[in-house]
Structures are given as C-alpha cells and as structure tokens.
N, C-alpha and C positions, 0 to 999 in steps of 0.2 A: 355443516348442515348436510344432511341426507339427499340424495337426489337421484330420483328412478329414471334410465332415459329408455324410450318404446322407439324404437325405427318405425319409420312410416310407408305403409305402400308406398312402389314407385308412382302409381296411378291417381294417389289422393291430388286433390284440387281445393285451393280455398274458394269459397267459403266451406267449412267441415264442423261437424259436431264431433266432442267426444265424449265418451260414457265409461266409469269408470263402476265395477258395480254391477251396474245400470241404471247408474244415478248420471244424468247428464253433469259434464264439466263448465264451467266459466271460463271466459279467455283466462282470467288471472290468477285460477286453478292450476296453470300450466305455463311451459313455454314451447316455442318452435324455432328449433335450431338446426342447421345442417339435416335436415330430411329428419326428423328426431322430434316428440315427445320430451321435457324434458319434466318432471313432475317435481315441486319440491318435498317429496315424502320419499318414505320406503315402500316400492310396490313389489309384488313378489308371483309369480308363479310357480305351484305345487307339482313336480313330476313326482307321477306315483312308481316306484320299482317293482320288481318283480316280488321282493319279500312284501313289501305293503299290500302290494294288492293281493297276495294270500291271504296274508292276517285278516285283510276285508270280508276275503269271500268265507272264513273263518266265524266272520262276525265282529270281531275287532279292530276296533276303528282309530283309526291314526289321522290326527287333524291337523294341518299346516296353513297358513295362508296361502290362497288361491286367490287373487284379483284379476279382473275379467276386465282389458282394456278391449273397447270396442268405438271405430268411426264411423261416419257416415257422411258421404259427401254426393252433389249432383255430376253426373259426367255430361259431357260437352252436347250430349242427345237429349238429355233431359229427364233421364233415368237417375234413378239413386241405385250408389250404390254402398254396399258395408263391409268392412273387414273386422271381425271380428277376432278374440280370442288374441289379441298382438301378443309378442313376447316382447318380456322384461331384455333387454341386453346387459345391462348394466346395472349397479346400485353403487355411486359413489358415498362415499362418508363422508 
C-alpha cells in the first residue's frame, strides 16, 4: 500500500485541521505518527526546474501533480494559526 508521510510544524497543537487540496481531511483520511502526517495515498509535490519553467514562459505547459497540504491549528493565545504548502518527505510503496 502506498503511503505519503508530511512532517509536521514543530509548533502544530491538537486539536488541528487538515486540508488536503483545500478539501478539508477526516481524522480517518489520515494518521499521526512521530510528529508526521501519514496519508494512505500517493501525495506528490511538483518542483518546477529551470527547463520547465522556460517551456512555460514559452507557453508550453508541462503538468505534474502538485498537492497542496495545508493545517491549521489554535495556539495557546487563542490565535489561529496555518501552515501551508507542507512538503511531501517521503512516498512509501
């Protein structure tokens, strides 16, 4: 089975949302392990290179999976706060 893990702020706190998308998650969407995200899918972030993004400003277009992990959690003030854009660390098979 497929499995995306996302490190997590040091600063996240439960309770937290997460948005995967920007489609909120379900707890059973996901797990949390060792300071970690653990998703059971393939999640992926797109870096674009220096040849890509020529071809772009070229006008052609090069499409890869790009998912947008994003949290949000209350800090101990009572402020929200978000971390957006997390990276993928890992994709086991």
């Amino acid at each position: 089975m497929t499995q995306s893990i996302v490190p997590l702020p040091k600063d996240v706190r439960s309770p937290f949302e997460v948005y995967v998308n920007g489609v909120l998650q379900q707890p059973d969407d996901y797990q949390v392990r060792d300071g970690a995200l653990v998703f059971p899918r393939s999640l992926a972030k797109d870096k674009v290179s220096g040849w890509r993004w020529a071809l772009g400003a070229w006008g052609v277009g090069t499409y890869r999976q790009d998912d947008s992990i994003d949290v949000r959690w209350s800090r101990p003030d009572g402020s929200s706060a978000v971390a957006q854009q997390l990276e993928v660390s890992e994709v086991i098979d």
